[in-house]
PyMOL Python script that loads the backbone (N, CA, C, O; Angstrom):
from pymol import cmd

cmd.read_pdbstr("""\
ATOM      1  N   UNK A   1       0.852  -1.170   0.000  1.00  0.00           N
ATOM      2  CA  UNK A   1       0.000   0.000   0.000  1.00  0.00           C
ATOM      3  C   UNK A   1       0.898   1.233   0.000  1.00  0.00           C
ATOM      4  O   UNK A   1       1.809   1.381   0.815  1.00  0.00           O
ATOM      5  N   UNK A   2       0.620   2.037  -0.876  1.00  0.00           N
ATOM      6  CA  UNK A   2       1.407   3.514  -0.697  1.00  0.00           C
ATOM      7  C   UNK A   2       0.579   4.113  -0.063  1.00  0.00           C
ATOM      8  O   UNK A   2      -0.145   3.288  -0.619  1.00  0.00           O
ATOM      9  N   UNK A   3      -0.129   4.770   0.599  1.00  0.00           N
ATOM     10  CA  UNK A   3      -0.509   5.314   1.005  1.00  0.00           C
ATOM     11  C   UNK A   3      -0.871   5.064   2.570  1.00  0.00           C
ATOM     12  O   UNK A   3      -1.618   4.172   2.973  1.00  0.00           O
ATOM     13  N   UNK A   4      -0.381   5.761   3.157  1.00  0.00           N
ATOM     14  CA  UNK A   4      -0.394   5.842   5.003  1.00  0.00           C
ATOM     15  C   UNK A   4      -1.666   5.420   5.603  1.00  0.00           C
ATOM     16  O   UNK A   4      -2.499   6.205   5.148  1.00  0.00           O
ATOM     17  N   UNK A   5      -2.369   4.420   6.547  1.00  0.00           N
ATOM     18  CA  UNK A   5      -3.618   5.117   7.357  1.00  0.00           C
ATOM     19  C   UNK A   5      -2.833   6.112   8.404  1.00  0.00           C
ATOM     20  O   UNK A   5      -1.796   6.339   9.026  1.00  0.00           O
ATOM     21  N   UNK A   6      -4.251   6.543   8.073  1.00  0.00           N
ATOM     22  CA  UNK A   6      -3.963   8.227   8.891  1.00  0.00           C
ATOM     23  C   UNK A   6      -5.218   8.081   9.807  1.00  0.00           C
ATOM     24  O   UNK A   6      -5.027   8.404  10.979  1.00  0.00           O
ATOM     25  N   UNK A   7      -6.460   7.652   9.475  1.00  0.00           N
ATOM     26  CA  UNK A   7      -7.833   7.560  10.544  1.00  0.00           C
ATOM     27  C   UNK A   7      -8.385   6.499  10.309  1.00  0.00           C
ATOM     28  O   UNK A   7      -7.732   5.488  10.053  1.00  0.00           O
ATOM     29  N   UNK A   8     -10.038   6.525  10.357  1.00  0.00           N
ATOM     30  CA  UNK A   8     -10.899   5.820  10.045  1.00  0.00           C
ATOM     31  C   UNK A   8     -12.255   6.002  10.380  1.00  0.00           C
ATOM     32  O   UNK A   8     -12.607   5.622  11.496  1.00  0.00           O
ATOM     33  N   UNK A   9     -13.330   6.664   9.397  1.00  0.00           N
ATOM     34  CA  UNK A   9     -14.409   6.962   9.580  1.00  0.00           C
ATOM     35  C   UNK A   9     -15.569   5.719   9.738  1.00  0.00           C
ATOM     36  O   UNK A   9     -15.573   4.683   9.072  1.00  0.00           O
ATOM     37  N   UNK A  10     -16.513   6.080  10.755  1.00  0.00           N
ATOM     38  CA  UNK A  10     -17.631   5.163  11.066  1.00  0.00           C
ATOM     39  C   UNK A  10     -19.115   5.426  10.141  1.00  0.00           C
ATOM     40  O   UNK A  10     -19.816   6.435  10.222  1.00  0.00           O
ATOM     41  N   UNK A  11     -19.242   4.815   9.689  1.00  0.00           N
ATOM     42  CA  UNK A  11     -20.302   5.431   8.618  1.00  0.00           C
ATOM     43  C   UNK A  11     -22.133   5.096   8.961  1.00  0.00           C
ATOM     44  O   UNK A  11     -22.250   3.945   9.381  1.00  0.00           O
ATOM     45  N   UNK A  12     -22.942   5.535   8.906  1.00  0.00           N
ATOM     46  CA  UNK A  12     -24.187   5.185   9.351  1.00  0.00           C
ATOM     47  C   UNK A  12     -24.725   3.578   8.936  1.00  0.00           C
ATOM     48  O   UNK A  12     -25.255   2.884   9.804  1.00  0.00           O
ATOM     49  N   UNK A  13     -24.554   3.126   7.690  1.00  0.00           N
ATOM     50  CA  UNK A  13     -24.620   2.132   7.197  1.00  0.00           C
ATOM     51  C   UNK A  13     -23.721   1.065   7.978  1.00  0.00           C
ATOM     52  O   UNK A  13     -23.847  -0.092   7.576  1.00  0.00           O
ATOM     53  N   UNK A  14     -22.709   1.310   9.183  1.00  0.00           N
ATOM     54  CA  UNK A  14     -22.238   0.178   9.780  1.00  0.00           C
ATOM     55  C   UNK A  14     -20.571   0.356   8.848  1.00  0.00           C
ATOM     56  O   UNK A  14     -19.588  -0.165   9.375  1.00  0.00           O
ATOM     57  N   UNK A  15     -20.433   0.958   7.761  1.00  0.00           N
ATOM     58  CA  UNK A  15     -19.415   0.616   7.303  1.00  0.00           C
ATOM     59  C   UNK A  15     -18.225   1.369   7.996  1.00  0.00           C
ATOM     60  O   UNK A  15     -18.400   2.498   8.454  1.00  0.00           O
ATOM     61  N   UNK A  16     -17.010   0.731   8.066  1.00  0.00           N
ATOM     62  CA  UNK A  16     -15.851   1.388   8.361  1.00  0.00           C
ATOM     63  C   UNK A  16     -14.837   1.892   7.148  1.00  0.00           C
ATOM     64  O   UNK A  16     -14.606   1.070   6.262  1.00  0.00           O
ATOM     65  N   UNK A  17     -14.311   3.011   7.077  1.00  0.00           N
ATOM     66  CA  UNK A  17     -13.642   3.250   6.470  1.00  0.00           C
ATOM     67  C   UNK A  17     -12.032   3.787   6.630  1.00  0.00           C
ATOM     68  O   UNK A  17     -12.089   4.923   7.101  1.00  0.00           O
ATOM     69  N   UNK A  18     -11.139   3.529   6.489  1.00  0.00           N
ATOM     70  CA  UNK A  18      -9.633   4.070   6.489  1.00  0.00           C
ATOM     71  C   UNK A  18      -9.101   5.142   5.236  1.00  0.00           C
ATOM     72  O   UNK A  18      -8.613   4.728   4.185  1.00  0.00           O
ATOM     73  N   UNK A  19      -9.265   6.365   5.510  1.00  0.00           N
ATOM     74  CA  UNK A  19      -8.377   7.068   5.363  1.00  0.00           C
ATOM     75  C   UNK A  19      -7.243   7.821   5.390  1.00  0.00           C
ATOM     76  O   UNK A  19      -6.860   7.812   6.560  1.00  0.00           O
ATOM     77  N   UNK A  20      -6.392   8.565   4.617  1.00  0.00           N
ATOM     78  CA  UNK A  20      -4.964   8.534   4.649  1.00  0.00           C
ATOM     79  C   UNK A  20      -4.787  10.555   4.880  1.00  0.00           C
ATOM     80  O   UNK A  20      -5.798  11.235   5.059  1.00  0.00           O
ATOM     81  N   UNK A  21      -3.705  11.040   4.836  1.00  0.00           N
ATOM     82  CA  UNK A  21      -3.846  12.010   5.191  1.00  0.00           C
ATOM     83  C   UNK A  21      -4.269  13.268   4.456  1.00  0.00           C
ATOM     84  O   UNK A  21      -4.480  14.256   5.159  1.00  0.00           O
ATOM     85  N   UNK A  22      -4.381  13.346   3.501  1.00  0.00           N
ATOM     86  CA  UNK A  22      -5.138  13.311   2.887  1.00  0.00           C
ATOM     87  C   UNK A  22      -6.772  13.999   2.776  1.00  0.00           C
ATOM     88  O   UNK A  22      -7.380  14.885   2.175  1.00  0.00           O
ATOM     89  N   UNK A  23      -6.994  12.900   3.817  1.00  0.00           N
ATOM     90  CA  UNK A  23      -8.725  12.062   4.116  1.00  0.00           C
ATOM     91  C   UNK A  23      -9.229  11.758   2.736  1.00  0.00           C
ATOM     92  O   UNK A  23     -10.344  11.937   2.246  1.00  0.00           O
ATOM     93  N   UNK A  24      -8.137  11.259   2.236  1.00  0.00           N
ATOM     94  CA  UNK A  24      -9.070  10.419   0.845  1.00  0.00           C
ATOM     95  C   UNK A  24      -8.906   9.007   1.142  1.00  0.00           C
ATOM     96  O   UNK A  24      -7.810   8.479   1.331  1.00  0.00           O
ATOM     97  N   UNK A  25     -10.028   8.409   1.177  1.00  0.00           N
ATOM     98  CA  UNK A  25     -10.719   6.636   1.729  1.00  0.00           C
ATOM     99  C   UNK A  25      -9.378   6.021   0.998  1.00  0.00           C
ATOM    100  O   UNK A  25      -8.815   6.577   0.055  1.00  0.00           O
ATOM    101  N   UNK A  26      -8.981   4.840   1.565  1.00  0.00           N
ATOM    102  CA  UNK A  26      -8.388   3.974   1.258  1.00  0.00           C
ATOM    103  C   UNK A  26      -8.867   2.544   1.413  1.00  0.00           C
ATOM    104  O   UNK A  26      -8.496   1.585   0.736  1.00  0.00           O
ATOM    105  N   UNK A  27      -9.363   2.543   1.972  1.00  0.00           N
ATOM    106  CA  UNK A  27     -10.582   1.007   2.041  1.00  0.00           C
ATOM    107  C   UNK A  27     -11.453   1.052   3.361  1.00  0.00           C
ATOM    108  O   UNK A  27     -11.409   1.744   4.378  1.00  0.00           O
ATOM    109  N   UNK A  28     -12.412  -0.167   2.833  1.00  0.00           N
ATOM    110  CA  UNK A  28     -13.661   0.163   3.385  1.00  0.00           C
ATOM    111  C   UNK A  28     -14.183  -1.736   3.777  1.00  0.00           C
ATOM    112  O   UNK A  28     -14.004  -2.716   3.055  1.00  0.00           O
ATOM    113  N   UNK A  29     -14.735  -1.682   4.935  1.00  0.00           N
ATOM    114  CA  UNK A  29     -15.152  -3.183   4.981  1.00  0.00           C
ATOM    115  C   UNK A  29     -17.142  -2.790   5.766  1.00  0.00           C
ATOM    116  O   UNK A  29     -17.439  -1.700   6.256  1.00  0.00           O
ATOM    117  N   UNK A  30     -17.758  -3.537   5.694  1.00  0.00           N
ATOM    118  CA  UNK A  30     -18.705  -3.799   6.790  1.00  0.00           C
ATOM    119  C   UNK A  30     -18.777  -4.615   7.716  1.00  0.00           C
ATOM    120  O   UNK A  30     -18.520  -5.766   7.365  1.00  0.00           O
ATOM    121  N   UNK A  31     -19.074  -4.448   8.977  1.00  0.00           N
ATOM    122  CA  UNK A  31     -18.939  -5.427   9.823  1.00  0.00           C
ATOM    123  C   UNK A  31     -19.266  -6.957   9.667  1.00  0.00           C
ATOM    124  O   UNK A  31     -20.411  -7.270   9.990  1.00  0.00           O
ATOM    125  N   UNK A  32     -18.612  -7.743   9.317  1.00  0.00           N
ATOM    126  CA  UNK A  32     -18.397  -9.015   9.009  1.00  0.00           C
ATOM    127  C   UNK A  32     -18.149  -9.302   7.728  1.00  0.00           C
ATOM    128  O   UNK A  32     -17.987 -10.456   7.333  1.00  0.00           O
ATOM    129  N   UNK A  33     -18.095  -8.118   6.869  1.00  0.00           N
ATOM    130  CA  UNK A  33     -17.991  -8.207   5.167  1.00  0.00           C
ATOM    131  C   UNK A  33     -16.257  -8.440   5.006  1.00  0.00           C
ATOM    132  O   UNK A  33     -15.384  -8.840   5.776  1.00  0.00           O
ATOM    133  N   UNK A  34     -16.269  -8.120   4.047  1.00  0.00           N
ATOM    134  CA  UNK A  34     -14.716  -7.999   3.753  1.00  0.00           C
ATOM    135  C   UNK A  34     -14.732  -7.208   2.842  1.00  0.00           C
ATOM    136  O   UNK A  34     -15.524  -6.887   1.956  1.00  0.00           O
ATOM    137  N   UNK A  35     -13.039  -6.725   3.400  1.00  0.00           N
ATOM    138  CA  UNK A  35     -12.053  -5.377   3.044  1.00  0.00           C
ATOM    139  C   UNK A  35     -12.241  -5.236   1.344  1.00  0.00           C
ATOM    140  O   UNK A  35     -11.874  -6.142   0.594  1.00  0.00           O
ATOM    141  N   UNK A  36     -12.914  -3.872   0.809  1.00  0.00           N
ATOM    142  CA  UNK A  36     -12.402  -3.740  -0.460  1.00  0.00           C
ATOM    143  C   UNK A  36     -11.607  -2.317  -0.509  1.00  0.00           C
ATOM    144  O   UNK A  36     -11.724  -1.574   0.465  1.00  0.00           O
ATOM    145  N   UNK A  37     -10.967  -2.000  -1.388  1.00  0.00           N
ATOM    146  CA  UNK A  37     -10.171  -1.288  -1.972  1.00  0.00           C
ATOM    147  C   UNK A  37     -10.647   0.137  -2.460  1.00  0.00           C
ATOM    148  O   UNK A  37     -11.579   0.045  -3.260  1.00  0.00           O
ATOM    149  N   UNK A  38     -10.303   1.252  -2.224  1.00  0.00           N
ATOM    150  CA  UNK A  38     -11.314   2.636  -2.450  1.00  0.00           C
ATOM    151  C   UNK A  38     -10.757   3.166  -3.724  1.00  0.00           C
ATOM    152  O   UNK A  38      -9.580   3.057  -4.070  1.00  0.00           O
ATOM    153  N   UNK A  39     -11.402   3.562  -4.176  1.00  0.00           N
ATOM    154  CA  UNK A  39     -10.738   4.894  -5.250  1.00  0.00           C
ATOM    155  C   UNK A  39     -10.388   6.410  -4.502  1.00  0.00           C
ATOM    156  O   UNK A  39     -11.459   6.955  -4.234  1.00  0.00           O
ATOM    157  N   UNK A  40      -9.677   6.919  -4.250  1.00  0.00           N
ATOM    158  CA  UNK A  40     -10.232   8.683  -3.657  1.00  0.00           C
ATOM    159  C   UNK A  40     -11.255   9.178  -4.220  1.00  0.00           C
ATOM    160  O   UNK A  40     -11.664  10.090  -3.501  1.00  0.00           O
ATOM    161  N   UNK A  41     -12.073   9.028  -5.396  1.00  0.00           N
ATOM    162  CA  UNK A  41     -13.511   9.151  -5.049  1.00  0.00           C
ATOM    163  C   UNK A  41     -14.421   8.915  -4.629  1.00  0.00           C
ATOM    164  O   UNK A  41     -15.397   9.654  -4.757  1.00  0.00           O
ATOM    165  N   UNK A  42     -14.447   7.740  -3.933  1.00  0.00           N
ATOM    166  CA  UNK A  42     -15.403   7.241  -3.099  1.00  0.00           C
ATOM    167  C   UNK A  42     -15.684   7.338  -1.281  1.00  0.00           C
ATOM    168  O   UNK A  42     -16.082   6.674  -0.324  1.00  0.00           O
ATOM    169  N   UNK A  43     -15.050   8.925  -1.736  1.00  0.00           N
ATOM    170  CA  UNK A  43     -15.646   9.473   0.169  1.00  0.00           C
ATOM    171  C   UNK A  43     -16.410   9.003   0.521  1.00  0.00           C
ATOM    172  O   UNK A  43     -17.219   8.763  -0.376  1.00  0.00           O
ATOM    173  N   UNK A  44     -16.777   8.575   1.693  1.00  0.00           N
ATOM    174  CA  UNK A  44     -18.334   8.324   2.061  1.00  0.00           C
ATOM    175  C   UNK A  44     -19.321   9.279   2.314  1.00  0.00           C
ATOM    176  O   UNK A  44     -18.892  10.042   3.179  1.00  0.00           O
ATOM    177  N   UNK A  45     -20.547   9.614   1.923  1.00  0.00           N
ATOM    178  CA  UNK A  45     -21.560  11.011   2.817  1.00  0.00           C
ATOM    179  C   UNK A  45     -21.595  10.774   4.139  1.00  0.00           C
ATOM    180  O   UNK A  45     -21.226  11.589   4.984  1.00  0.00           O
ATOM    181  N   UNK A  46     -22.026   9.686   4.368  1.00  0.00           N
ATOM    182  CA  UNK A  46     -22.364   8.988   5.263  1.00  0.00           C
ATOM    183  C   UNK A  46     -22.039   9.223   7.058  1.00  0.00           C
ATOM    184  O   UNK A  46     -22.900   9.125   7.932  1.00  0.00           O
ATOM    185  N   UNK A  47     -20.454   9.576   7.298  1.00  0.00           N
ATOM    186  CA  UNK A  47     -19.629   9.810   8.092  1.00  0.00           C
ATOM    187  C   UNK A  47     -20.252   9.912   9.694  1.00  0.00           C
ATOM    188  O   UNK A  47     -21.067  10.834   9.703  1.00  0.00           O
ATOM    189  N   UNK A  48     -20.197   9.592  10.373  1.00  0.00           N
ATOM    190  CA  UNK A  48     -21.013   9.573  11.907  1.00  0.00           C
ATOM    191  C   UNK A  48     -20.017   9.670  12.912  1.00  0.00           C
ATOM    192  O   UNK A  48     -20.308  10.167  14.000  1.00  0.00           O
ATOM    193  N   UNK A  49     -18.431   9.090  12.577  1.00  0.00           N
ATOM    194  CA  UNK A  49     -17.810   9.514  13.466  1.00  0.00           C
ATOM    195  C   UNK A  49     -16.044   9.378  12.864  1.00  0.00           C
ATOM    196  O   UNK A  49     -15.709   8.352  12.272  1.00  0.00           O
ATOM    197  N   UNK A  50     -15.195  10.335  13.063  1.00  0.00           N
ATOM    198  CA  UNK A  50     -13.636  10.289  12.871  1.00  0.00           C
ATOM    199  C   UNK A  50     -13.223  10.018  14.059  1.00  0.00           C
ATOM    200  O   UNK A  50     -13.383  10.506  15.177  1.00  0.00           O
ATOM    201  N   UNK A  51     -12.563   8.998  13.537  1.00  0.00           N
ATOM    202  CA  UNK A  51     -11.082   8.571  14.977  1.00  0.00           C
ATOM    203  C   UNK A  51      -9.707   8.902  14.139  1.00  0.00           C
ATOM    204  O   UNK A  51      -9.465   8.466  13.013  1.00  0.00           O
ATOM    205  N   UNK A  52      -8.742   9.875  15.019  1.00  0.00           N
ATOM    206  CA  UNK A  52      -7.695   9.870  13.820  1.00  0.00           C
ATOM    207  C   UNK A  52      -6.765   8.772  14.876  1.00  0.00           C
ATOM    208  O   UNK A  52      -7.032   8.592  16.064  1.00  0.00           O
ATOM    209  N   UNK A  53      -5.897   8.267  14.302  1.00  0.00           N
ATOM    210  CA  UNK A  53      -5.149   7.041  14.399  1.00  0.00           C
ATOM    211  C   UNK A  53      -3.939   7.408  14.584  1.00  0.00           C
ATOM    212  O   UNK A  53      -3.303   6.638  15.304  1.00  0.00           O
ATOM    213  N   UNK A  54      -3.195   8.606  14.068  1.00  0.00           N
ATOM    214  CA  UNK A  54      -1.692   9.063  14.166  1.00  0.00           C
ATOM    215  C   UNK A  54      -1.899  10.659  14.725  1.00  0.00           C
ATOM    216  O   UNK A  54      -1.257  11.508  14.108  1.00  0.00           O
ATOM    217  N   UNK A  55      -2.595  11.037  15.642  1.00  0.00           N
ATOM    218  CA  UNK A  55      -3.086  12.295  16.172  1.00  0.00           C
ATOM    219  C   UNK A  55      -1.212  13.339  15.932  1.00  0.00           C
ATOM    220  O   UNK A  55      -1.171  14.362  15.248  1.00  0.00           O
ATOM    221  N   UNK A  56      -0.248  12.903  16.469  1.00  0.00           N
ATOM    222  CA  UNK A  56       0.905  13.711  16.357  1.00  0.00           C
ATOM    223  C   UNK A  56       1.467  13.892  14.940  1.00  0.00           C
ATOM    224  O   UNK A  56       1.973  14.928  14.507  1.00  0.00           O
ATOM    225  N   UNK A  57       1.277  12.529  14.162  1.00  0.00           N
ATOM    226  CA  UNK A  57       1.498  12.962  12.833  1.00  0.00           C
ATOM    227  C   UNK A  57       2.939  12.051  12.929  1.00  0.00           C
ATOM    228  O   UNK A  57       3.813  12.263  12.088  1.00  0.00           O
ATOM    229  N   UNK A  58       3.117  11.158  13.858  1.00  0.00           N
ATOM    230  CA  UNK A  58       4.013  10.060  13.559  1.00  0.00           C
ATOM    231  C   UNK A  58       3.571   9.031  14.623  1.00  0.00           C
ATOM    232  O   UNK A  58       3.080   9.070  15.752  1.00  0.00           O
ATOM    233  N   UNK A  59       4.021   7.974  13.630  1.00  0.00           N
ATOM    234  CA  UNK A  59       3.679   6.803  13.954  1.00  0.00           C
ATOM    235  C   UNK A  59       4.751   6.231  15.329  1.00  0.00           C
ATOM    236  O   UNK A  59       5.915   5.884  15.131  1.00  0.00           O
ATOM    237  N   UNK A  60       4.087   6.224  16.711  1.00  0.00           N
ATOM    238  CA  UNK A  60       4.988   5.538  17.464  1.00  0.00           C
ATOM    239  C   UNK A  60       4.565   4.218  18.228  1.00  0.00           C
ATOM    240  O   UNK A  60       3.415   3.852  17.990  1.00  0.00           O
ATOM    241  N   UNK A  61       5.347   3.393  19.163  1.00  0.00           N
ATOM    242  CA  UNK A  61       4.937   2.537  18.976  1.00  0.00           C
ATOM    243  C   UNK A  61       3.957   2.217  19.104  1.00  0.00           C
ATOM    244  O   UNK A  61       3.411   1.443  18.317  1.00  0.00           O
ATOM    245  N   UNK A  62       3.355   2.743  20.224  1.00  0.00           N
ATOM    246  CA  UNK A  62       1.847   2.648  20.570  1.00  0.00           C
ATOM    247  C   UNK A  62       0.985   2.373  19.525  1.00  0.00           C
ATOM    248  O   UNK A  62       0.124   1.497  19.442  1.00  0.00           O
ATOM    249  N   UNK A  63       1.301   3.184  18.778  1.00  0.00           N
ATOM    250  CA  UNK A  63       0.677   3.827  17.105  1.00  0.00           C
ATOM    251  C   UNK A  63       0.479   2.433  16.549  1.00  0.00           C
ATOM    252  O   UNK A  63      -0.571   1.791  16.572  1.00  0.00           O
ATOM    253  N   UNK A  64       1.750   2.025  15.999  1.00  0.00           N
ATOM    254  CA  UNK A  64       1.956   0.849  15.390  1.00  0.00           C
ATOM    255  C   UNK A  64       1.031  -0.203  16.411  1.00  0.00           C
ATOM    256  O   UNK A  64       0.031  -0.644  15.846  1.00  0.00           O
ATOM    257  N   UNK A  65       1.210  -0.608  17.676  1.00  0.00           N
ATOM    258  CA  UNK A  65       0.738  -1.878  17.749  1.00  0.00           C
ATOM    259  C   UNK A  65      -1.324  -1.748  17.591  1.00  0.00           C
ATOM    260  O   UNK A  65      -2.071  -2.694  17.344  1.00  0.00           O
ATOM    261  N   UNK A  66      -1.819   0.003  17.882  1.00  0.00           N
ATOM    262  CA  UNK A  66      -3.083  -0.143  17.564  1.00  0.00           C
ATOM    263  C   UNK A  66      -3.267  -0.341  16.158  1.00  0.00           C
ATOM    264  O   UNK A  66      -4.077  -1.150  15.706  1.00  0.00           O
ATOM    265  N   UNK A  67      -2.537   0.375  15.473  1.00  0.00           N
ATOM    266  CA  UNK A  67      -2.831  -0.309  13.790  1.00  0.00           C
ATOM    267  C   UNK A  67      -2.516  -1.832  13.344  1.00  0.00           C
ATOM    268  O   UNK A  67      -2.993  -2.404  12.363  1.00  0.00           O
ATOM    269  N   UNK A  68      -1.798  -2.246  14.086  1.00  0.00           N
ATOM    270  CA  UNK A  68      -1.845  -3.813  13.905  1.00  0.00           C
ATOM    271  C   UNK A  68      -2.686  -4.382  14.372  1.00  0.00           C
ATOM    272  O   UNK A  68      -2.919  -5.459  13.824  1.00  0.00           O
ATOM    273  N   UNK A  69      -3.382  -4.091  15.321  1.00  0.00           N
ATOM    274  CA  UNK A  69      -4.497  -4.717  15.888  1.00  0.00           C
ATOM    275  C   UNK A  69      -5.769  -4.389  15.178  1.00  0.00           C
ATOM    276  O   UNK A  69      -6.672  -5.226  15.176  1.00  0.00           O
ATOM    277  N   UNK A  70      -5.898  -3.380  14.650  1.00  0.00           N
ATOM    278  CA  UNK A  70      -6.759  -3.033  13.509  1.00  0.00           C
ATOM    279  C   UNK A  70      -6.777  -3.915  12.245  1.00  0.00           C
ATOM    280  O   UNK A  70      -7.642  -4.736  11.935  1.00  0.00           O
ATOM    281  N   UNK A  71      -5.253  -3.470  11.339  1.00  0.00           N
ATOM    282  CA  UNK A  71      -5.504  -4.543  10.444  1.00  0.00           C
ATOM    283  C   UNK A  71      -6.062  -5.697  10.647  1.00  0.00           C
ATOM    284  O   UNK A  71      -6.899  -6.147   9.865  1.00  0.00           O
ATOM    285  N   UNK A  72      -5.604  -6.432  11.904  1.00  0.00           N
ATOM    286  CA  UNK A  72      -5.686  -7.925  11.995  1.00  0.00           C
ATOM    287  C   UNK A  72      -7.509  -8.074  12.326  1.00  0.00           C
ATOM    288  O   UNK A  72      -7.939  -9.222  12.441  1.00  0.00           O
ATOM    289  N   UNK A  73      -8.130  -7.337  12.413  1.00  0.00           N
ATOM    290  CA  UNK A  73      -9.604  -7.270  12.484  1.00  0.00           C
ATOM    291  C   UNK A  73      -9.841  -7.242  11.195  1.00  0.00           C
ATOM    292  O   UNK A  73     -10.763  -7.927  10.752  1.00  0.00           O
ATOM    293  N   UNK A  74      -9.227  -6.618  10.528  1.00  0.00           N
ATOM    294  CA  UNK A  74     -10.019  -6.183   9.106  1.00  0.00           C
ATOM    295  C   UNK A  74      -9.210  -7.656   8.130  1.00  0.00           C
ATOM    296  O   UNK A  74      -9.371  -7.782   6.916  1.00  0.00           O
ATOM    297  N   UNK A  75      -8.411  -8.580   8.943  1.00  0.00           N
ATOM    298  CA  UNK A  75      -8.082 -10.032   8.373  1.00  0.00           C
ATOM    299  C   UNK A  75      -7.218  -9.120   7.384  1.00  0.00           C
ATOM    300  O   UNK A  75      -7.349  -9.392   6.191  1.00  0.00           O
ATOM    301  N   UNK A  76      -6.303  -8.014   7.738  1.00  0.00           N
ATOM    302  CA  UNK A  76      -5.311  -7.727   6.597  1.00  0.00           C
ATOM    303  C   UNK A  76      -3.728  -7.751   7.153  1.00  0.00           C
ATOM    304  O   UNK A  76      -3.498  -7.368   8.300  1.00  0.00           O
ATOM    305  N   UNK A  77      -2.687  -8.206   6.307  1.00  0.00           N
ATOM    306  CA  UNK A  77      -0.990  -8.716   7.434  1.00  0.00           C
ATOM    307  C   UNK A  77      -0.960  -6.898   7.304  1.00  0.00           C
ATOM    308  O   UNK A  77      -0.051  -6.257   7.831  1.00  0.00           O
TER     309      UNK A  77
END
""", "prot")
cmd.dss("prot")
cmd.show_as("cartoon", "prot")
cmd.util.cbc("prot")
cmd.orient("prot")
């Protein structure tokens, strides 16, 4: 992936989304669905809640082990 997660928006429809800094979507799953792949046009309207994920703007470790624990929900290495 080139592109960083940077957050991840909660969407009304249940869907989750990861965006980069950007805030252009980088993928998107529904709860129990599986992970597809975004275009940067496919913002969501939807949006109900932002969590940003790298609040300082670098990744430390902390950082890293919640995004690993993320991926590994979304079944991605």
């Amino acid at each position: 992936m080139t592109r960083g997660i940077y957050g991840l928006w909660r969407c009304a429809d249940g869907r989750e989304v990861l965006f980069d800094r950007e805030y252009d979507p980088i993928m998107a799953r529904r709860p129990g669905g599986r992970t597809v792949l975004l275009d940067r046009d496919d913002r969501p309207k939807d949006i109900v809640k932002e969590e940003i994920l790298c609040p300082d703007g670098r990744q430390s470790s902390a950082t890293w082990r919640k995004l690993d624990r993320l991926l590994a929900s979304w079944r991605l290495p």
